[in-house]
C-alpha positions as CSV (number, residue, x, y, z in Angstrom):
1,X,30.6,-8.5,19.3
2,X,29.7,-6.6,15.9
3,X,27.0,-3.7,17.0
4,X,24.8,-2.7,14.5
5,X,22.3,0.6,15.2
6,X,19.3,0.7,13.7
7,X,17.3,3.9,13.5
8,X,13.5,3.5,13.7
9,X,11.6,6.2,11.5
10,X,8.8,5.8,13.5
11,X,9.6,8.7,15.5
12,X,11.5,10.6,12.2
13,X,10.0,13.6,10.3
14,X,7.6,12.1,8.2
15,X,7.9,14.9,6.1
16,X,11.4,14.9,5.5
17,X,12.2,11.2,5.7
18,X,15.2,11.4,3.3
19,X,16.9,14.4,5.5
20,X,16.3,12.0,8.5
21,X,17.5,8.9,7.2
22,X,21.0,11.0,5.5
23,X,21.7,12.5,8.7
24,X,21.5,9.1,11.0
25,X,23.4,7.6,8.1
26,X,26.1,10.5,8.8
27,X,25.9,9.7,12.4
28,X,26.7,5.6,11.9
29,X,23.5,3.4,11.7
30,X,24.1,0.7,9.9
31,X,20.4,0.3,9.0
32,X,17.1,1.6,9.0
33,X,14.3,0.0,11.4
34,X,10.7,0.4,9.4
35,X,7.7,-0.7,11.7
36,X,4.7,-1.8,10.0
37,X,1.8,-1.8,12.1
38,X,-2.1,-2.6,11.2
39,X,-4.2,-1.2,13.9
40,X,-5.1,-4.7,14.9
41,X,-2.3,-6.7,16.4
42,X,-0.9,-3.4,17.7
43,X,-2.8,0.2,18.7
44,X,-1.3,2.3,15.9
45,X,-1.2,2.4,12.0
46,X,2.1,3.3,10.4
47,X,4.3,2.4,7.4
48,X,3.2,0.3,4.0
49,X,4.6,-1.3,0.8
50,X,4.9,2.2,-0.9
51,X,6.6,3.9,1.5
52,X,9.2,0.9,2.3
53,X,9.6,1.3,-1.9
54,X,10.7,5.0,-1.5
55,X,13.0,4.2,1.1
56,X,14.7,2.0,-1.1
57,X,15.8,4.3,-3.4
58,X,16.6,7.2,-0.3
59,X,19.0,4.8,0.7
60,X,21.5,1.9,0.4
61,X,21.4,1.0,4.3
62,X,19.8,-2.4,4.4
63,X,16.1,-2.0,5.7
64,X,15.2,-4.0,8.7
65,X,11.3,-4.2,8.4
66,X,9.0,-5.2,11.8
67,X,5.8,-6.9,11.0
68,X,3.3,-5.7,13.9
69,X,1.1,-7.4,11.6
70,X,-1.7,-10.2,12.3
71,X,-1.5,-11.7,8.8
72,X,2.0,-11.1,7.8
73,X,2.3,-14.0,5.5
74,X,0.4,-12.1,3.1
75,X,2.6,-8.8,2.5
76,X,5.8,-11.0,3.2
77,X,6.9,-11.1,-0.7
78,X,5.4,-7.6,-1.2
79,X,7.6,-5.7,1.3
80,X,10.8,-7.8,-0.2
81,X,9.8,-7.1,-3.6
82,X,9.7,-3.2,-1.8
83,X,13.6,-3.3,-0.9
84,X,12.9,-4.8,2.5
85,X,16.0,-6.8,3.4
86,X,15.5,-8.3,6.7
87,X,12.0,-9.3,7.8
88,X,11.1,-10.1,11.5
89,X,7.2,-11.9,12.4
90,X,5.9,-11.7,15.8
91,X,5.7,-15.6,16.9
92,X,2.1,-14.5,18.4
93,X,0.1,-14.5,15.5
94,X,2.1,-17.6,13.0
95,X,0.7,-20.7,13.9
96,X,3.1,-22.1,11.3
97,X,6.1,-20.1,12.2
98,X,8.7,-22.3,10.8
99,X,7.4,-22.3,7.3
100,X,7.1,-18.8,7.5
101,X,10.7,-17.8,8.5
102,X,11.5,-20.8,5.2
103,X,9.6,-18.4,3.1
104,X,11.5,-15.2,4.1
105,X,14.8,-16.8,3.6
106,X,13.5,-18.4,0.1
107,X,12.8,-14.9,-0.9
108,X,15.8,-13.7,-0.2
109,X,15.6,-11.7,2.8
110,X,17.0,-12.4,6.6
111,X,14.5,-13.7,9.0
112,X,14.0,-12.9,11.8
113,X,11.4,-13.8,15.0
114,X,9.8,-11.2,17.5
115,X,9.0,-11.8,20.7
116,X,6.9,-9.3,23.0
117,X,7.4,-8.7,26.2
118,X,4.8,-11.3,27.9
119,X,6.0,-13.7,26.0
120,X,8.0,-16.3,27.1
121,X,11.3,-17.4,25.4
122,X,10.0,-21.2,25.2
123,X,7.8,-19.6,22.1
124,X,10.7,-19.9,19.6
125,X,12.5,-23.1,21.1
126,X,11.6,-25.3,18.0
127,X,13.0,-22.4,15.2
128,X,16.1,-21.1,17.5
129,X,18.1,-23.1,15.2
130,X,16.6,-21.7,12.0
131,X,16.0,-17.7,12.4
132,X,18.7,-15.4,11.1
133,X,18.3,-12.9,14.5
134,X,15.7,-12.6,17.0
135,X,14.0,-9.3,18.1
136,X,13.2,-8.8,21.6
137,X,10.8,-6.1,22.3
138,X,11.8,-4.0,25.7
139,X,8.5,-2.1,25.1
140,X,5.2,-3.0,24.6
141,X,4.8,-2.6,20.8
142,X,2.9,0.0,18.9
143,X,4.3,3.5,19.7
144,X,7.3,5.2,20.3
145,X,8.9,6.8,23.0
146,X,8.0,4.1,25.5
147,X,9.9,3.3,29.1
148,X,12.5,0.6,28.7
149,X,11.2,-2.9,30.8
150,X,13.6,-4.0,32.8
151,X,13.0,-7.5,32.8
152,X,14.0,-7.4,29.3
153,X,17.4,-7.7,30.8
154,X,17.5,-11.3,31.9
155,X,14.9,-12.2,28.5
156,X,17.9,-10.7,26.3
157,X,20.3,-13.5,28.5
158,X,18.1,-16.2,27.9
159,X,17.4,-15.8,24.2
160,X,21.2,-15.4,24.0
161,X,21.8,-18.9,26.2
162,X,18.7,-20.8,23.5
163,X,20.3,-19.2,20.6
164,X,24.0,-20.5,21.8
165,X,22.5,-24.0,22.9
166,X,20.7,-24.8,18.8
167,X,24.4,-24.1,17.8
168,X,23.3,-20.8,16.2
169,X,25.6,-18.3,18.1
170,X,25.8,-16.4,14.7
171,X,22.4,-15.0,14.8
172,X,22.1,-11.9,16.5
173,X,19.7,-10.4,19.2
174,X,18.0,-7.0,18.2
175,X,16.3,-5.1,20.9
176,X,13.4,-2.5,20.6
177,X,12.2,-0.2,22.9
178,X,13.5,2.5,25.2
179,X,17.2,1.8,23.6
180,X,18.9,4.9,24.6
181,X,22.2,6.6,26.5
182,X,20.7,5.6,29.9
183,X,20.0,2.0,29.0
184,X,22.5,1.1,26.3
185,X,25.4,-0.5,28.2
186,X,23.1,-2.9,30.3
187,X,21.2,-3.7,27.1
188,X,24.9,-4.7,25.2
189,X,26.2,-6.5,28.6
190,X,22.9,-8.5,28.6
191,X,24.2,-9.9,25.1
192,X,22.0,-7.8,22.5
193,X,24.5,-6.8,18.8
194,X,21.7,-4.7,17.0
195,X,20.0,-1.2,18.7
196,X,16.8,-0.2,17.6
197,X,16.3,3.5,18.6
198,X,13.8,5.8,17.7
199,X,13.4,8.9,19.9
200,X,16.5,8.6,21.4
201,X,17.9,9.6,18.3
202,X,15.0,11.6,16.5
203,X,13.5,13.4,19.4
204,X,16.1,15.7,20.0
205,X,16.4,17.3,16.5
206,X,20.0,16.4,15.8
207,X,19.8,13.2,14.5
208,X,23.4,12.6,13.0
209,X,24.9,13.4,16.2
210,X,22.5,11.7,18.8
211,X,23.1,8.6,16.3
212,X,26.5,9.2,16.7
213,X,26.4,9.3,20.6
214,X,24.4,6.3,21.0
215,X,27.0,4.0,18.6
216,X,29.4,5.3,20.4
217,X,28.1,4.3,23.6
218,X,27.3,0.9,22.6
219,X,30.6,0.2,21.0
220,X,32.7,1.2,24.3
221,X,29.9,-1.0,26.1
222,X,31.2,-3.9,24.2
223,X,34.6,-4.1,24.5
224,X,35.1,-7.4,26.3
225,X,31.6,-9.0,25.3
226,X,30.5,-12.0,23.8
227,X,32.4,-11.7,20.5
């Protein structure tokens, strides 16, 4: 099992996004989560194409951007022209969700699907065998700093199970939401490779070395895992 952090800016200094990003880069994450939200699909407006483009040159960790989006066929090619090298749609609002994940990967990003938390892992069935990694929201999505669900648990196993039964076992699972030191191990146990965290590593004010912690913690949880 290869564990990949990935540390969400949406609870970093906006202010000092390129001190944030160097210190969880010191720390070990192994890329940087950007959520994009519209105020529509999700209570919150965040991050657009220009600030996904300065990101690019503050860093050369791959950028994992989250379209909380309700027309995210539209700003598809502009957040990959941005730097944006993975891409993950929310299943709830693409009616034509295979042709969209074909367009991502045509672009040349990864692709990945979302699912939130009352969804039901039947959503994805028919593209299981096509995405590059799923993301499975333990949170309800829009803002930071949110309770971990437990029930995410057993929807981790079962997207694990679909994703095994398509004959894509490559593609990992990403989980977002209330990823910290408390929830971590169950989280990796449950079968889940990449670790959005936000707060957990931001909030403190000692980014590098919460970062650091939480790797840590997830690499001893998955000695003996899947992989």
């Amino acid at each position: 099992m290869t564990i990949r952090l990935a540390a969400s800016i949406l609870s970093a200094d906006f202010s000092a996004l390129g001190r944030d990003i160097d210190a969880v880069t010191r720390g070990g994450a192994d890329q940087v989560h950007v959520d994009v939200m519209d105020g529509h699909f999700v209570p919150n407006l965040t991050i657009g194409v220009p600030v996904v483009k300065s990101l690019r040159k503050a860093t050369t960790l791959p950028l994992d951007v989250h379209l909380m989006i309700t027309d995210p066929d539209r700003f598809i090619a502009p957040f990959i022209d941005a730097g944006a090298n993975l891409i993950s749609v929310h299943v709830e609002v693409l009616p034509h969700l295979h042709r969209t994940i074909a367009q991502i990967k045509k672009l040349g990003a990864q692709a990945g699907v979302v699912l939130n938390p009352s969804t039901p892992v039947s959503a994805i069935e028919e593209v299981a065998a096509d995405v590059d990694f799923v993301l499975v929201m333990s949170v309800n999505p829009g803002f930071g700093g949110q309770v971990f669900i437990p029930r995410s648990l057993a929807k981790i196993r079962a997207v694990r199970a679909l994703l095994d039964r398509v004959g894509n076992q490559a593609a990992p699972i990403e989980v977002d939401g209330g990823v910290d030191l408390n929830t971590v191990a169950s989280v990796v146990d449950a079968g889940a490779e990449w670790l959005v965290a936000g707060q957990a590593i931001f909030g403190g004010g000692a980014a590098e070395s919460a970062a650091r912690a939480l790797k840590d913690a997830a690499q001893r949880a998955s000695h003996g895992g899947r992989r």
